[in-house]
PyMOL commands that place a pseudoatom at each C-alpha (Angstrom):
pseudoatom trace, name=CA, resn=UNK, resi=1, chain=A, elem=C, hetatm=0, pos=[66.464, 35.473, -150.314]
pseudoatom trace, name=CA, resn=UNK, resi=2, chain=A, elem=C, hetatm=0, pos=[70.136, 36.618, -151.660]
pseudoatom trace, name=CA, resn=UNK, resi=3, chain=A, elem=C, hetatm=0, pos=[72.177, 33.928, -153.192]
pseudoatom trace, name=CA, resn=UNK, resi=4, chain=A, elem=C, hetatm=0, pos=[75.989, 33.882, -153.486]
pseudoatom trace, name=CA, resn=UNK, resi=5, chain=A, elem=C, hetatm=0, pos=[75.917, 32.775, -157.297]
pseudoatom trace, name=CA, resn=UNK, resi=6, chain=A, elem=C, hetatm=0, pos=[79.840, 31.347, -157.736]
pseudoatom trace, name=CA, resn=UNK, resi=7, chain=A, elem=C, hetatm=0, pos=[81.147, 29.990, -160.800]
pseudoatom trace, name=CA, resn=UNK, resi=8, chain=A, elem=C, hetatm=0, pos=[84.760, 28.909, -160.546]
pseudoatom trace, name=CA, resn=UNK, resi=9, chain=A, elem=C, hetatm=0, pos=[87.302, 28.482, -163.294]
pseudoatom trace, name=CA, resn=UNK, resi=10, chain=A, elem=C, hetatm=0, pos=[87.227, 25.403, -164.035]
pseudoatom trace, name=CA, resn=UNK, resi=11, chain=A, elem=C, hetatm=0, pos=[91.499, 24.870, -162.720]
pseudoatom trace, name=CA, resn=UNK, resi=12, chain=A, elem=C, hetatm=0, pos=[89.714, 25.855, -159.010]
pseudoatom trace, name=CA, resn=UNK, resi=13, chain=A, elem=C, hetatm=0, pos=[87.357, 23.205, -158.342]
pseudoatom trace, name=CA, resn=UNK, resi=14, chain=A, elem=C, hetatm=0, pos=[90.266, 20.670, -157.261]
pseudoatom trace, name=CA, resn=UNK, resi=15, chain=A, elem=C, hetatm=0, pos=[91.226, 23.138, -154.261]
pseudoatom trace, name=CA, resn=UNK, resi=16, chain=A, elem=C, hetatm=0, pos=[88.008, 24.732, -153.630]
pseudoatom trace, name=CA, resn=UNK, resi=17, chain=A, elem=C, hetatm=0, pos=[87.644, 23.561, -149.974]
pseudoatom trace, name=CA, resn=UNK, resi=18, chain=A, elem=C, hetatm=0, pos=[90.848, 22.848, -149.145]
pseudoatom trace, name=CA, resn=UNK, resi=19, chain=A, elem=C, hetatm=0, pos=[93.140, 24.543, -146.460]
pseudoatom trace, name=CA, resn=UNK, resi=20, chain=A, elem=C, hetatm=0, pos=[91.481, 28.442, -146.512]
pseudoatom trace, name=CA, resn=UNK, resi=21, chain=A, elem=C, hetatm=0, pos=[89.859, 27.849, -149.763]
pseudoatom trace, name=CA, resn=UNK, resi=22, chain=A, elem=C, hetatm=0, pos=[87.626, 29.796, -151.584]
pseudoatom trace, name=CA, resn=UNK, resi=23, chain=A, elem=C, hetatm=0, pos=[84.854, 28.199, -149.127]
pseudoatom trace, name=CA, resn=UNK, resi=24, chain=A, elem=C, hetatm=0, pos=[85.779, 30.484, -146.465]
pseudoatom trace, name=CA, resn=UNK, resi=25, chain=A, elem=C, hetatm=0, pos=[86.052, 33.722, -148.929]
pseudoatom trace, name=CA, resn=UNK, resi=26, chain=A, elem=C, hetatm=0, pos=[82.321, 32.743, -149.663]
pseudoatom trace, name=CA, resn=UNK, resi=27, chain=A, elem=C, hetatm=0, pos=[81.444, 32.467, -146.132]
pseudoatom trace, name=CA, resn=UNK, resi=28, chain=A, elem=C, hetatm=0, pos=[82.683, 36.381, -144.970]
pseudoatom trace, name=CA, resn=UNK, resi=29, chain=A, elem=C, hetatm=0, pos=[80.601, 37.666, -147.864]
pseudoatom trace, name=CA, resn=UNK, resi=30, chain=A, elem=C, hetatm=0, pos=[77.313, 36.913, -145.732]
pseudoatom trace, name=CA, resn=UNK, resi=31, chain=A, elem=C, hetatm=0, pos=[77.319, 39.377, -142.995]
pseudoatom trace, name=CA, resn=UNK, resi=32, chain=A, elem=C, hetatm=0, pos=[78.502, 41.767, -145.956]
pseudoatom trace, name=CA, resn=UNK, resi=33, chain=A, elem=C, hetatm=0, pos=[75.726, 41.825, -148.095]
pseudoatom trace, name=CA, resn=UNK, resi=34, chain=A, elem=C, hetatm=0, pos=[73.557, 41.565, -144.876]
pseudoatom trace, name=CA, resn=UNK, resi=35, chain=A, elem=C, hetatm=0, pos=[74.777, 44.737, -144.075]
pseudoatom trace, name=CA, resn=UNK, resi=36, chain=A, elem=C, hetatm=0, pos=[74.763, 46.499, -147.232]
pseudoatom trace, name=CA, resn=UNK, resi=37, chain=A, elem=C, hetatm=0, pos=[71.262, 44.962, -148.147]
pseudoatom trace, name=CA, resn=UNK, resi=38, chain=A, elem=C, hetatm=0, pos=[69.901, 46.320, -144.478]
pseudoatom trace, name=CA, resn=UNK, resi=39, chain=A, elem=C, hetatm=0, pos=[69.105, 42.648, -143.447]
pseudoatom trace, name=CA, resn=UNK, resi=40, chain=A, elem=C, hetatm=0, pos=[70.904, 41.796, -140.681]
pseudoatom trace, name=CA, resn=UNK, resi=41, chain=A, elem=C, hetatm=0, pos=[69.819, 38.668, -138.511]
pseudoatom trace, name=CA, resn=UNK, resi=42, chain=A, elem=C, hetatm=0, pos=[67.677, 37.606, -141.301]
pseudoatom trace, name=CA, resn=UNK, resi=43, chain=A, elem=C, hetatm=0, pos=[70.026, 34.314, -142.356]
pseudoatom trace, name=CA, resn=UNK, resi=44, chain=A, elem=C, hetatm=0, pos=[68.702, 34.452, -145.117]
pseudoatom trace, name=CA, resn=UNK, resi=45, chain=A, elem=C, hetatm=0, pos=[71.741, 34.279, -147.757]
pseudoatom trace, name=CA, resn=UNK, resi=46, chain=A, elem=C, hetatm=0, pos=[71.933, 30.889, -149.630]
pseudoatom trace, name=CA, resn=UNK, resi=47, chain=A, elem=C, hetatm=0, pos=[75.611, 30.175, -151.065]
pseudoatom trace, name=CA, resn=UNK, resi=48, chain=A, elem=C, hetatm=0, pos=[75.793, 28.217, -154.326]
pseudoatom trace, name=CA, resn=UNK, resi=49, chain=A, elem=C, hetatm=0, pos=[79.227, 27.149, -155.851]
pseudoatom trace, name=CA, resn=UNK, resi=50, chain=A, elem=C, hetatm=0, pos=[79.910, 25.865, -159.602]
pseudoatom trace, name=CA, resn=UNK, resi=51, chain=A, elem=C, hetatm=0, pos=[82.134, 24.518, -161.181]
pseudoatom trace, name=CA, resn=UNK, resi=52, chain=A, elem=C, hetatm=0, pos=[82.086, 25.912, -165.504]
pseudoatom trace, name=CA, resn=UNK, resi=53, chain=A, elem=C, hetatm=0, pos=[82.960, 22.866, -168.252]
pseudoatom trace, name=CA, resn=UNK, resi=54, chain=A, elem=C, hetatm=0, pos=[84.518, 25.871, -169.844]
pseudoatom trace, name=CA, resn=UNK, resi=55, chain=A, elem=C, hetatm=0, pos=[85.248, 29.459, -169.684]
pseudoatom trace, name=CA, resn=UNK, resi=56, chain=A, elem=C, hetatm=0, pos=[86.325, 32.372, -172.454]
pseudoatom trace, name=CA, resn=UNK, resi=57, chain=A, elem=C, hetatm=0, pos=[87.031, 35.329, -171.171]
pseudoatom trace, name=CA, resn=UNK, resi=58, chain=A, elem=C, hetatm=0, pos=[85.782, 34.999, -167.769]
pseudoatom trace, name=CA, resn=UNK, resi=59, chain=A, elem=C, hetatm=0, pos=[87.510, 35.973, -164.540]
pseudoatom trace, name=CA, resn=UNK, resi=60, chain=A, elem=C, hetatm=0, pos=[88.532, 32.893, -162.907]
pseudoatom trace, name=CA, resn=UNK, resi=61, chain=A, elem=C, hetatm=0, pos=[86.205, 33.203, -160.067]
pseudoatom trace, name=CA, resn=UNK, resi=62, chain=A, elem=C, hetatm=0, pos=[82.662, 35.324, -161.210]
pseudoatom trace, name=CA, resn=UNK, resi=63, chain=A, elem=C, hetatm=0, pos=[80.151, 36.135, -158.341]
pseudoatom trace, name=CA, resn=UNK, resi=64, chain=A, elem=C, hetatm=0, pos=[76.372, 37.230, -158.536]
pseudoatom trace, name=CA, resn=UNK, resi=65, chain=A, elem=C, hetatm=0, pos=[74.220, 38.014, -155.800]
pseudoatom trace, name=CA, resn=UNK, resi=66, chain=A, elem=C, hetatm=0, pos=[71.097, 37.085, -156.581]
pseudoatom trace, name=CA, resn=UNK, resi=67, chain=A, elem=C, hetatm=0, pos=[68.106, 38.238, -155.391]
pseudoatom trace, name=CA, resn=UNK, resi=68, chain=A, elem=C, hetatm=0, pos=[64.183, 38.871, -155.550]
pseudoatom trace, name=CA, resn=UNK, resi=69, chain=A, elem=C, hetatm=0, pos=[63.051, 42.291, -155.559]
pseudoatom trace, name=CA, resn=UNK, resi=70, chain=A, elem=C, hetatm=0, pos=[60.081, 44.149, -155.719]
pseudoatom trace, name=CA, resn=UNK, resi=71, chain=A, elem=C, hetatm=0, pos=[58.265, 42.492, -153.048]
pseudoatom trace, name=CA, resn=UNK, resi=72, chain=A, elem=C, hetatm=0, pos=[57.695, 43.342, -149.380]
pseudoatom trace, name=CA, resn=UNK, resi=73, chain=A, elem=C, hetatm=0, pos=[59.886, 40.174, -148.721]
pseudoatom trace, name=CA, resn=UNK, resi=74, chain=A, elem=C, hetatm=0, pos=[60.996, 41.515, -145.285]
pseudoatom trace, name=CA, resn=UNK, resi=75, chain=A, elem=C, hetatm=0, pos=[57.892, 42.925, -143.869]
pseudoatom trace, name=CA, resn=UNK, resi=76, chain=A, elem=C, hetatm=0, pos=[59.359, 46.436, -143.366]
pseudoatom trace, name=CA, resn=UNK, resi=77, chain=A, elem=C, hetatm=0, pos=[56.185, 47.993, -145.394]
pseudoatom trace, name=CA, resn=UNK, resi=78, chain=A, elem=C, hetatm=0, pos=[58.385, 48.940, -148.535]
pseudoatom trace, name=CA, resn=UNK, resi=79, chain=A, elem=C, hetatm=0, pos=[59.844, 46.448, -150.856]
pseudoatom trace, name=CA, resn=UNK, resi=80, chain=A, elem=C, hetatm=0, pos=[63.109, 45.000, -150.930]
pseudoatom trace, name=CA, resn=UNK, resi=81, chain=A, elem=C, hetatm=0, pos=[64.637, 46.673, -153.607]
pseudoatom trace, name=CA, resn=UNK, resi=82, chain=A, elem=C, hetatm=0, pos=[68.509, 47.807, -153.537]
pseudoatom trace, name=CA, resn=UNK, resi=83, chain=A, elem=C, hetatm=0, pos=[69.031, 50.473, -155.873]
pseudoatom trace, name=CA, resn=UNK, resi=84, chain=A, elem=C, hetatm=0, pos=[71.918, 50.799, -158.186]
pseudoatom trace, name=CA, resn=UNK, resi=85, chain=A, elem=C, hetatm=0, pos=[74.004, 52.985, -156.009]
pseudoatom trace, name=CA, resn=UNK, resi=86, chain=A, elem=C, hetatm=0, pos=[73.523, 50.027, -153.092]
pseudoatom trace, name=CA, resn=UNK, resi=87, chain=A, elem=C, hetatm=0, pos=[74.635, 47.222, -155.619]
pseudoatom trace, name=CA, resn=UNK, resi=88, chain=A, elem=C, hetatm=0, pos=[77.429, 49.366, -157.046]
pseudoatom trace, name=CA, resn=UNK, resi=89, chain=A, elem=C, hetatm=0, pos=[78.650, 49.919, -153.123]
pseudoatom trace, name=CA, resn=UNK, resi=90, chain=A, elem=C, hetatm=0, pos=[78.299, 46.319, -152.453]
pseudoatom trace, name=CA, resn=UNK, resi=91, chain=A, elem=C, hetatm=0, pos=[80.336, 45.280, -155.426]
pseudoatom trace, name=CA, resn=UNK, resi=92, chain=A, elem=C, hetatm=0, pos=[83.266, 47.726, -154.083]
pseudoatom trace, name=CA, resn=UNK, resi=93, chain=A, elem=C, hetatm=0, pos=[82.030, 45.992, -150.231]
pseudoatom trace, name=CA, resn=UNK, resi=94, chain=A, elem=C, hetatm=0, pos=[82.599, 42.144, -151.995]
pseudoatom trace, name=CA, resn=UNK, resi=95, chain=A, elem=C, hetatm=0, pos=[86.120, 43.795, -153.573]
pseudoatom trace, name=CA, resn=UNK, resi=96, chain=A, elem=C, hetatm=0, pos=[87.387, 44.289, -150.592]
pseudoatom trace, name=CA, resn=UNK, resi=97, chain=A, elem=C, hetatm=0, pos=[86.596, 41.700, -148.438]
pseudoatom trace, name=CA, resn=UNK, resi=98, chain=A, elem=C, hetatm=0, pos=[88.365, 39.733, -151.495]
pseudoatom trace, name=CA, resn=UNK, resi=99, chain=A, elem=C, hetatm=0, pos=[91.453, 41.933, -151.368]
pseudoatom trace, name=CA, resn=UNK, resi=100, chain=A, elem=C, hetatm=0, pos=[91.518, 41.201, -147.168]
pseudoatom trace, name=CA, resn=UNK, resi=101, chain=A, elem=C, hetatm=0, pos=[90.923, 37.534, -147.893]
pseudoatom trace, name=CA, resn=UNK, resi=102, chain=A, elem=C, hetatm=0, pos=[94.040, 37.397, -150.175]
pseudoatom trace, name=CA, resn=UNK, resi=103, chain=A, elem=C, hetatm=0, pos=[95.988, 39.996, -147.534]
pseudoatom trace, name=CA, resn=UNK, resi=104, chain=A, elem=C, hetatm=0, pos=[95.359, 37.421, -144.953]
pseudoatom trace, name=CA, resn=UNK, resi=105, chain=A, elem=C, hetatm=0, pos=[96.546, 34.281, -147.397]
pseudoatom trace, name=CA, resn=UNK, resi=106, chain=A, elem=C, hetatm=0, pos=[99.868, 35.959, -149.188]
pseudoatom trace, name=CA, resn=UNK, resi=107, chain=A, elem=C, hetatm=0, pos=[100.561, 32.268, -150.404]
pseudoatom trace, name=CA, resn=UNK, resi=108, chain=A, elem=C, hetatm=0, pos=[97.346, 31.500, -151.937]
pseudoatom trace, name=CA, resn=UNK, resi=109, chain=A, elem=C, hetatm=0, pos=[96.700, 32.278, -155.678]
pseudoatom trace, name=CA, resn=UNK, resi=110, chain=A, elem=C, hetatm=0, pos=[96.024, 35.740, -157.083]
pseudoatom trace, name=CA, resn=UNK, resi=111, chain=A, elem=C, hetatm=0, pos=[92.214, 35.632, -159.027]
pseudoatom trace, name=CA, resn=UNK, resi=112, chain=A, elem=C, hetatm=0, pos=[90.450, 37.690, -161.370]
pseudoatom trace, name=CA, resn=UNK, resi=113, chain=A, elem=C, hetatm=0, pos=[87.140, 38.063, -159.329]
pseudoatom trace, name=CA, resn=UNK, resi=114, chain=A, elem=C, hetatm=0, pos=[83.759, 39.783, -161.297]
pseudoatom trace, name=CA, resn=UNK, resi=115, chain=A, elem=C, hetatm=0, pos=[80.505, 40.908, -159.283]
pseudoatom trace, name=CA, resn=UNK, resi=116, chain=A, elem=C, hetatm=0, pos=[77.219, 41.203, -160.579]
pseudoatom trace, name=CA, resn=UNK, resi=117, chain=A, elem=C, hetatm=0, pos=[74.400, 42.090, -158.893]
pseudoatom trace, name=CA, resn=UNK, resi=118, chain=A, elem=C, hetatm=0, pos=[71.197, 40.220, -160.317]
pseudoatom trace, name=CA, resn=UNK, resi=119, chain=A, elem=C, hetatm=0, pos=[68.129, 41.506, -158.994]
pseudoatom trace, name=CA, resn=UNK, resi=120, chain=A, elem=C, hetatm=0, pos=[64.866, 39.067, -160.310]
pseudoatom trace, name=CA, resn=UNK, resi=121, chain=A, elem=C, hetatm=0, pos=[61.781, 41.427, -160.899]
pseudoatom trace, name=CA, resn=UNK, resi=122, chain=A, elem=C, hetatm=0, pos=[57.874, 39.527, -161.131]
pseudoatom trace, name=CA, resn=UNK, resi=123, chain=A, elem=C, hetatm=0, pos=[59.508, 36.483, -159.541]
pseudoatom trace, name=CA, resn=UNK, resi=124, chain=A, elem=C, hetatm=0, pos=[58.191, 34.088, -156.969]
pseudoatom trace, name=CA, resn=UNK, resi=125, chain=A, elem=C, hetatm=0, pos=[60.265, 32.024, -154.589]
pseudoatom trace, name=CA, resn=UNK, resi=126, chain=A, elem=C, hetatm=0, pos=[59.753, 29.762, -152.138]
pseudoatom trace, name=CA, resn=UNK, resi=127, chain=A, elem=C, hetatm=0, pos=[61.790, 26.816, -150.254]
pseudoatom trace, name=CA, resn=UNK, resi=128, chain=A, elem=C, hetatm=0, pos=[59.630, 23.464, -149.526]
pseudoatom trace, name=CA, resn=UNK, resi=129, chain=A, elem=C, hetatm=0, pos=[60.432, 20.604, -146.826]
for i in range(1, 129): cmd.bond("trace and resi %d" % i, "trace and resi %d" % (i + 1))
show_as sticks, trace
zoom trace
């Protein structure tokens, strides 16, 4: 299962969901990495949002997609695993649905953004009720 893995600045969390927040940013990333990840209709992308105590150096708003890999998690008789090219076109994919989020909100706050794509190798995961 990919997870949006956001940790905001921690200035952001007061507005987060307000208005056209960063929520809704979060929200048009599924259907991207979906796409790029060859997993359509699988609604299977988890979205988890953080706020940091503290941050050096960071962008204000970092991103991973996390993910396990290696396994036949799918059932498509290979195993889920993205290469590097795949994650490097996502990144550019997440880029630009940022830049058409802020197109679309010319009043809203200019952010450093930073992706990272975090495949988990020799990992097990599993949601219980």
């Amino acid at each position: 299962m990919p997870q949006i893995y956001a940790i905001l600045d921690p200035h952001l969390a007061d507005n987060y969901c307000k208005g056209d927040g960063l929520d809704v940013f979060f929200q048009t990333l599924k259907p991207v990495i979906e796409k790029r990840f060859g997993i359509e209709g699988a609604d299977d992308i988890a979205i988890t949002v953080v706020s940091a105590v503290r941050t050096v150096g960071e962008a204000n708003v970092q991103i991973e997609i996390r993910y396990t890999a290696g396994t036949d998690e799918y059932k498509k008789g290979r195993p889920f695993d993205p290469s590097l090219k795949t994650q490097e076109d996502l990144i550019e994919d997440i880029h630009q649905s940022y830049l058409s989020y802020r197109r679309q909100r010319p009043a809203s706050q200019a952010l450093k953004i930073s992706v990272w794509c975090k495949p988990y190798y020799n990992s097990a995961f599993k949601t219980f009720e």
